[in-house]
C-alpha positions in Angstrom: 0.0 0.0 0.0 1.2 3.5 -0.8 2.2 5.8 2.2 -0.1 8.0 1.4 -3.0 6.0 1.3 -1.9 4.1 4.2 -1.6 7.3 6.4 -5.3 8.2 4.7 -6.5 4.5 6.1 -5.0 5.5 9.6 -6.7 8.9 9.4 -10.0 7.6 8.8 -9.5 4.8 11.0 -8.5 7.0 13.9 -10.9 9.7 12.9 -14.2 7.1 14.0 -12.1 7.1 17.3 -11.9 11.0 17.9 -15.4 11.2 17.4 -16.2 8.7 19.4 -14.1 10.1 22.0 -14.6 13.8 21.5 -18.7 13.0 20.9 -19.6 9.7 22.3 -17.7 10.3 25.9 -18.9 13.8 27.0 -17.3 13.3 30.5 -13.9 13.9 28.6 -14.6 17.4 27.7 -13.2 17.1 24.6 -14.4 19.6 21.4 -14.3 17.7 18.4 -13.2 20.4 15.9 -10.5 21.7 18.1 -8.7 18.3 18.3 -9.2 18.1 13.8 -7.7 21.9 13.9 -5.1 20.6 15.9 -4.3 17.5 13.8 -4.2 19.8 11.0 -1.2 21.9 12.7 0.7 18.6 13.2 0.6 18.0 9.5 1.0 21.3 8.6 4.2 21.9 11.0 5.6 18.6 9.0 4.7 15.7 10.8 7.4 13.4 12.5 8.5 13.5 16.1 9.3 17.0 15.8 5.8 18.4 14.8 4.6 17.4 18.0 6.9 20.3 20.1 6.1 22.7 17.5 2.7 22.6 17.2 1.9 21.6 20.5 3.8 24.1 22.5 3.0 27.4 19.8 -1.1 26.4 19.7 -0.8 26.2 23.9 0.8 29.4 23.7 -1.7 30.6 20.8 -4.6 29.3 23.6 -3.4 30.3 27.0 -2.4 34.1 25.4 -6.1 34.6 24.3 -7.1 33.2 27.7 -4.9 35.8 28.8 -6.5 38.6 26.9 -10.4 37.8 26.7 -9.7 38.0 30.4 -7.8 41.4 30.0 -11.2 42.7 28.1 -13.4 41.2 30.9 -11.5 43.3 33.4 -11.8 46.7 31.7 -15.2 46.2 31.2 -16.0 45.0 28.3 -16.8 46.3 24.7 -15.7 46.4 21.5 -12.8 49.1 22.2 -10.8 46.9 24.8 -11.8 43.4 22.5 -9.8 45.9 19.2 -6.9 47.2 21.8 -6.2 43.7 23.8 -6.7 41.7 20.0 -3.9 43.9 18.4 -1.5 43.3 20.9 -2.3 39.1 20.9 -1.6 39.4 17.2 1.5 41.5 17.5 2.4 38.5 20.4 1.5 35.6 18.6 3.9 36.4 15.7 6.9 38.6 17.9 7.0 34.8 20.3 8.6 33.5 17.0 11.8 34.6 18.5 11.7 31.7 20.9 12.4 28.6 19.1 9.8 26.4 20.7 7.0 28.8 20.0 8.0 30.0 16.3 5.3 27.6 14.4 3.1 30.9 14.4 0.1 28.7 12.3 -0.1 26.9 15.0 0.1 29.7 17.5 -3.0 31.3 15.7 -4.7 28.2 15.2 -4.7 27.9 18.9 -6.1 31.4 19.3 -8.9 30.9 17.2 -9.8 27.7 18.6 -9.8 29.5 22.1 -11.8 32.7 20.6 -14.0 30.1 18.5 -15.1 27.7 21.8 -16.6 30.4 23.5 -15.4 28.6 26.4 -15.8 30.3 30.0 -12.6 32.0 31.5 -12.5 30.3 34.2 -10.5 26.6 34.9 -12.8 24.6 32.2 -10.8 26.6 29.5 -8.0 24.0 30.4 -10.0 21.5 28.3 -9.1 23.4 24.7 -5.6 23.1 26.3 -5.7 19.5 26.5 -8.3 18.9 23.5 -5.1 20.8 21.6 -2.7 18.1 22.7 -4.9 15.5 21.7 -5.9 16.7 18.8 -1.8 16.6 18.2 -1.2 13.3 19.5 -3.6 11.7 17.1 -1.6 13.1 14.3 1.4 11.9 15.8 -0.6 8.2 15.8 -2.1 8.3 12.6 0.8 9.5 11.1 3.3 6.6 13.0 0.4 4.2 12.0 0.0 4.8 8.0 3.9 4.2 7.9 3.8 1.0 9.8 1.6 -0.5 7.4 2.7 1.2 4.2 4.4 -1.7 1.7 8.2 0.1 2.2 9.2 2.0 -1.1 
């Protein structure tokens, strides 16, 4: 079987899992389109071992900085002037973090902040559950990539 096929096998295979998981087993907490995004930023920060540091640690960063700010705008009251102010300067953060290795895959770093902006998730300590959706949503593509090249016929 080509790789690619057999890492599209493992992706589908694994994909029934998620949902099971992220859908079937609510006590888990996990959002299902959160973990995909995050899968997607394994891929994208090119797979392998390495992918998992750089697209785990920038979307955590990506997430806990938007916690950071959403709570930033709760504080000064709300509205849609400290939301524009508090926004600019997670953007300008987001990319300027690319200065410390660990955190320069800024995709993944944004990816993370929308998934944080797009769960509309309380700021309070259940936010830690797009933290950990994240880093399962990266571990799966860490899986299905390791499984698709275990059963690949080798080239």
């Amino acid at each position: 079987m080509k790789i690619l096929h057999a890492i599209a096998l493992s992706v589908a295979l694994l994909v029934a899992a998620w949902v099971y998981l992220s859908v079937g087993v609510p006590t888990l907490h996990f959002n299902p389109w959160i973990g995909f995004v995050a899968w997607a930023a394994y891929f994208a920060a090119g797979g392998g071992a390495q992918a998992i540091p750089k697209a785990g640690f920038a979307g955590l960063a990506g997430i806990g900085l938007t916690f950071a700010t959403l709570l930033g705008v709760q504080v000064a009251g709300g509205g849609l002037l400290p939301l524009v102010a508090l926004v600019t300067i997670l953007a300008f953060a987001l990319v300027a973090m690319a200065d410390i290795p660990a955190l320069a895959f800024t995709p993944a770093a944004f990816l993370g902040a929308a998934c944080f902006f797009g769960s509309s998730s309380p700021l309070d300590a259940s936010a830690l559950f797009i933290a950990i959706t994240w880093m399962a949503g990266v571990a799966f593509g860490y899986v299905s990539e390791f499984l698709g090249k275990s059963i690949a016929r080798p080239a």
